[in-house]
N, C-alpha and C positions, 0 to 999 in steps of 0.2 A: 814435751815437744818432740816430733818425729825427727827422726834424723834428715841431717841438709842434703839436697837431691846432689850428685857427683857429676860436676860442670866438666863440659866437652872440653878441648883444648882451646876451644874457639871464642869461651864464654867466660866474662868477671863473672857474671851473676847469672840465675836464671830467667829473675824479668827484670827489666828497668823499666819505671813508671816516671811520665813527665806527669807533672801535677800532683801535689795534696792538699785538695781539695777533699769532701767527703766521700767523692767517689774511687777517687785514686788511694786513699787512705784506708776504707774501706775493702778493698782489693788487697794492698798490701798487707792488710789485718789475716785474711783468709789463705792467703798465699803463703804466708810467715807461718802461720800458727799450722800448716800444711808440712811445717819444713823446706818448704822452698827460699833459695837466697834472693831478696828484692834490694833492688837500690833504688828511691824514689827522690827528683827533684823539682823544686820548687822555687818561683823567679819571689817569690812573698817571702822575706824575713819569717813570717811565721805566720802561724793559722790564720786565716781573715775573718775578723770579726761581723764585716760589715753588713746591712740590712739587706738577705736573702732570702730565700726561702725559710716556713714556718712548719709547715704542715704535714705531716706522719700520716701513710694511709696504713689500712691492716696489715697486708702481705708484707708493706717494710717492716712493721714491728713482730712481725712472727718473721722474717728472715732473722732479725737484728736478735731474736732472744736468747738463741744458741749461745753468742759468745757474752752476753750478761747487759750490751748496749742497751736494749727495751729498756730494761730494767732502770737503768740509770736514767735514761730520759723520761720516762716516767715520773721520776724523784725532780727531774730539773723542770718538766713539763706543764700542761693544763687537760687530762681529759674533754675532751667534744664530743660527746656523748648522740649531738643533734647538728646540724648546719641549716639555715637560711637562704630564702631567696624573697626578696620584701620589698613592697612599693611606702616608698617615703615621702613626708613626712605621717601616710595615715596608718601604717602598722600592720595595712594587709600583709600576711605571708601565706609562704608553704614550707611546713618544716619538716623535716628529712628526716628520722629517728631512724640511726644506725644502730640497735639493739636487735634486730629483724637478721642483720648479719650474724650475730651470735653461734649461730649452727656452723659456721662457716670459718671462722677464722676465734682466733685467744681475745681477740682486741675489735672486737665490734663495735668501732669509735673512731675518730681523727682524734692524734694527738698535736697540743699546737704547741712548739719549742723550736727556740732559734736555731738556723742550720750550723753554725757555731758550736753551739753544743753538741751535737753529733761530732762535727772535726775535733773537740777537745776530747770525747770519749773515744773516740777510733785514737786518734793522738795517742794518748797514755797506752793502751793496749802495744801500739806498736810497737812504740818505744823499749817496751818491753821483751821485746823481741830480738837476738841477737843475730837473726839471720834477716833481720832487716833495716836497714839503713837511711837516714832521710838527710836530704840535703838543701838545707831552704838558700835561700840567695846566691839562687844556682839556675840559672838560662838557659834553657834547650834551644840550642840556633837549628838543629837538623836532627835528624833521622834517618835511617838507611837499610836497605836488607842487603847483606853481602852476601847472602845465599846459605850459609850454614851458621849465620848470625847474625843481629843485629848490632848496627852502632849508634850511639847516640851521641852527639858533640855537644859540650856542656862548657857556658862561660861559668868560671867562677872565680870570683875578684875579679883580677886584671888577666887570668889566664883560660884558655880552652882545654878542653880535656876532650879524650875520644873514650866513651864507656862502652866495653862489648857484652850484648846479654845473647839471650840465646832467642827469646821474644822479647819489643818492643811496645809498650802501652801508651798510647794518647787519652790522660783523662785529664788534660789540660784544657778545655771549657771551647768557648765558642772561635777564639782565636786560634784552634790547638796549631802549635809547631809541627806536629806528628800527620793529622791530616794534609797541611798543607805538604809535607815532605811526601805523602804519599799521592799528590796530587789529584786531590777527591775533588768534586765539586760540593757546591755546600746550599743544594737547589732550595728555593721557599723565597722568601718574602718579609718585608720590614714591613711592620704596622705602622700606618701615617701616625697615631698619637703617640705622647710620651707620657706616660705617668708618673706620678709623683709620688710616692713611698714616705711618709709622716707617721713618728714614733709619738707618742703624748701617753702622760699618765692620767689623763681624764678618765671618770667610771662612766663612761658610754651608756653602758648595762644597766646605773641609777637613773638614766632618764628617758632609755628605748625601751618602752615594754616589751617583754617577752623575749629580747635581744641573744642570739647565740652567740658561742664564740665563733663562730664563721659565720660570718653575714654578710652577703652580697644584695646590695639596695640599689633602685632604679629613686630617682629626684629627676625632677623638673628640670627636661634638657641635656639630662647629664646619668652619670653612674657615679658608685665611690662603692668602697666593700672595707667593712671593718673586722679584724682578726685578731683575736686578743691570747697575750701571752704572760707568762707570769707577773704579773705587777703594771701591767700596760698595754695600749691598744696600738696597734700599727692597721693608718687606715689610709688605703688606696685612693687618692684622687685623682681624675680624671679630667682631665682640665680642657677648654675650651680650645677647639683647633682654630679658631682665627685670630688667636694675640699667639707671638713668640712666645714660647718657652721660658725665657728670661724673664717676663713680666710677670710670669706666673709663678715662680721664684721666690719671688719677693716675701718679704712677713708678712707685710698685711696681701696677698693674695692669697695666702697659704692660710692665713688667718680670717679670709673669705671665706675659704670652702669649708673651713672646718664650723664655721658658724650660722655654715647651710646644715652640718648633722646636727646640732642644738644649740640653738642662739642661746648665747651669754652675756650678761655685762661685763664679764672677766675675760680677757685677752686669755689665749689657748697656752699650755706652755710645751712648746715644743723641742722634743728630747732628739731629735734624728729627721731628715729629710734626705732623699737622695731621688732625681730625677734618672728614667732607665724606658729605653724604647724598647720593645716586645718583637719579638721575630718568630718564624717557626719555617723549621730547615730540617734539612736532615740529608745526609749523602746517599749513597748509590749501596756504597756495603762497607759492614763494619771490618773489614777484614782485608790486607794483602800478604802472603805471603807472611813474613815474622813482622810484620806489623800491623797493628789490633786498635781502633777504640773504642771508649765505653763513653756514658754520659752525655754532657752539652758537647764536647766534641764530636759526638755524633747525630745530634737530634734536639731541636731548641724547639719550646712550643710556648705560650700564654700562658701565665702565671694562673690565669684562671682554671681554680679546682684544685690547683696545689700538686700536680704529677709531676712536673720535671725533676725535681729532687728524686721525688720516690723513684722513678723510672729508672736514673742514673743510677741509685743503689740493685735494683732489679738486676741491671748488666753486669755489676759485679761479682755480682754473686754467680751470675749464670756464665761470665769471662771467667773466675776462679774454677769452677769445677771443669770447664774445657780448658785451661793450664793444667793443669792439674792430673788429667787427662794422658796430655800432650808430653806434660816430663816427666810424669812419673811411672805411667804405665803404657810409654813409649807409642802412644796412639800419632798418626800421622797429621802434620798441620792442617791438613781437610776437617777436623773437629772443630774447626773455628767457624769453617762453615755454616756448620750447625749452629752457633753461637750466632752469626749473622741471621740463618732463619728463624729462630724464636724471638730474638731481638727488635728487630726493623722492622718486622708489618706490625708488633704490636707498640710501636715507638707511632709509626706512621699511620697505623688505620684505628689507633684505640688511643693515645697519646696525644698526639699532635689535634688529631680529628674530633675528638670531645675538649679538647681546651681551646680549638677553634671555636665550637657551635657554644660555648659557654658565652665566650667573649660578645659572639654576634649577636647570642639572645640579650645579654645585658646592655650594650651599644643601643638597643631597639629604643627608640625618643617615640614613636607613637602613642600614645595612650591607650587610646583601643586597644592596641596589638598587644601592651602591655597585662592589660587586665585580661587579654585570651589567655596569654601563656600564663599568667600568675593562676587562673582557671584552670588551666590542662596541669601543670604542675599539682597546683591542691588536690586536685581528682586521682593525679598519682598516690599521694601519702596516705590518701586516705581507704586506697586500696593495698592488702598488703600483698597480694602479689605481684603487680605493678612495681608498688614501693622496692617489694624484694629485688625484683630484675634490673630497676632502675640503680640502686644501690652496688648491684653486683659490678655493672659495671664502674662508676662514676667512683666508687670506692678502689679500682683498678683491680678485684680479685680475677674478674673476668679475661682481661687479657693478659693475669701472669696464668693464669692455669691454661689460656690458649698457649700462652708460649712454651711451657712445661708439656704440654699436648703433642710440639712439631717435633719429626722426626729427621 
């Protein structure tokens, strides 16, 4: 480990990060293992298990393999070798075969592993780390630039504390404390529906032919998209926008939809449910002065396609090396800049803008219109250079190497 960077008078630490989460965890991994001193907290008692993001694009797992993470999710993981887009119940697709990327990146696949597991691999790494520090059951009420530092005021138990870094990070999610003390706006739009998120150990795969592990299905009326990860299927449904929420809730509603994907005599057994409404936001700039964010605090998009995770690891990696930057080789806080112009247009015009047009092509209830696209689509794959471009992007290589590109 490099030696600990030598804090101004001004400064505990070099950064304080609210959030560990995987992005903030993430960050601290790179920053620590930099030698830099991080103090990171957290209002979560500990890691959050809960049902998130699945899905590994290339660029994240050729970031991740430096410090050995690929590696281990791999071992925790499901290669996705192909992904789907399929009119149900007759089995028409178009199937995507990500081996075409090959030239291009170690990992010419989606890997499909709970975001979980990423926080517990970053997790242990950190821990490991003596010039990094994690604080869980610990509240960020504020934020601050005092000019030759930042402060961050932290509840923990029954008391506040005031931590001085020298940069402040917000990878505290869509809520962030950091943004709001920064007074960003947080412009974009709520999706009128809520979807429903359903874990079940049912083999999907024994009764859909040809079934990938990412499959996004149009049905009658409706969409659903099924995602299978080690030992079980976590499948998207999409419920009916003229009954409440509430009623859709229910077992047997939930045990309607799922026996719209393969009727059963046998009741579904379900392992996980969580209802979650879809936004896509994003502020003005990631960046004032000594305070910084990365991730869902900075740009929320449609689960569709599977980028926001990956996106939020993207900013870390690209926020580490302008820290990094900034304290070690004494470059001026304008490097964050730079970190805002790689970041934001391709959060906003590659991110946001393809996990919009994902959702609206899937939304589409016409028939007709569905069997164009299912048409344009197969006419894609079955070209491969088509396929390749289409890939380049939707697999995100395209707008990390544009972001690697800005000056």
């Amino acid at each position: 480990m490099a030696a600990m960077t030598a804090l101004s008078a001004s400064g505990d630490c070099d950064v304080a990060i609210s959030g560990a989460g995987p992005v903030g965890l993430c960050l601290a991994m790179l920053l620590g293992e930099a030698g830099l001193s991080v103090r990171m907290f957290e209002t979560d008692p500990a890691v959050s298990e809960d049902l998130r993001a699945s899905t590994f694009h290339s660029p994240t797992m050729d970031l991740l393999e430096t410090s050995g993470v690929t590696a281990e999710l791999l071992e925790r993981g499901l290669v996705c070798p192909s992904w789907q887009i399929r009119l149900h119940p007759s089995g028409d697709r178009a199937v995507f075969d990500l081996s075409v990327l090959s030239g291009d990146t170690k990992h010419p696949y989606r890997l499909q592993c709970e975001q979980w597991k990423l926080s517990q691999a970053l997790l242990r790494r950190v821990q490991k780390l003596k010039n990094v520090e994690i604080n869980f059951s610990s509240e960020v009420l504020e934020v601050a630039d005092s000019g030759d530092h930042a402060e961050m005021t932290v509840r923990i138990g029954e008391t506040r504390e005031v931590f001085r870094s020298r940069i402040a990070v917000g990878a505290d999610g869509a809520r962030s404390i950091v943004r709001k003390s920064m007074n960003l706006p947080f412009d974009g739009e709520t999706y009128p529906e809520t979807t429903v998120l359903v874990t079940t150990l049912f083999p999907f795969e024994d009764h859909l032919e040809g079934l990938s592990n990412v499959t996004y299905c149009w049905k009658e009326g409706g969409n659903f998209s099924l995602l299978k990860v080690p030992g079980r299927w976590r499948a998207s449904i999409y419920p009916r926008e003229d009954l409440p929420i509430e009623d859709q809730l229910t077992e047997d509603a939930i045990e309607a939809s799922l026996q719209v994907i393969v009727p059963r005599k046998e009741r579904y057994e379900v392992l996980d449910k969580r209802p979650y409404r879809v936004h896509q936001r994003i502020v003005p700039k990631y960046n004032s002065g000594r305070l910084v964010l990365a991730g869902d605090a900075a740009h929320l998009n449609s689960p569709s396609g599977g980028m926001g995770l990956n996106g939020g690891i993207h900013d870390a990696f690209e926020l580490a090396a302008a820290l990094k930057d900034i304290l070690q080789k004494n470059t001026s806080l304008a490097r964050l800049d730079l970190y805002d112009r790689r970041r934001r247009p391709v959060a906003r015009d590659q991110i946001i803008a393809q996990a919009d047009r994902n959702r609206a092509r899937m939304r589409e209830k016409d028939p007709d219109k569905r069997i164009e696209m299912l048409r344009e689509l197969q006419a894609i794959v079955s070209n491969k250079e088509r396929l390749y471009a289409y890939l380049l992007k939707s697999s995100m290589i395209e707008g990390f190497r544009q972001s690697q590109g800005i000056t």
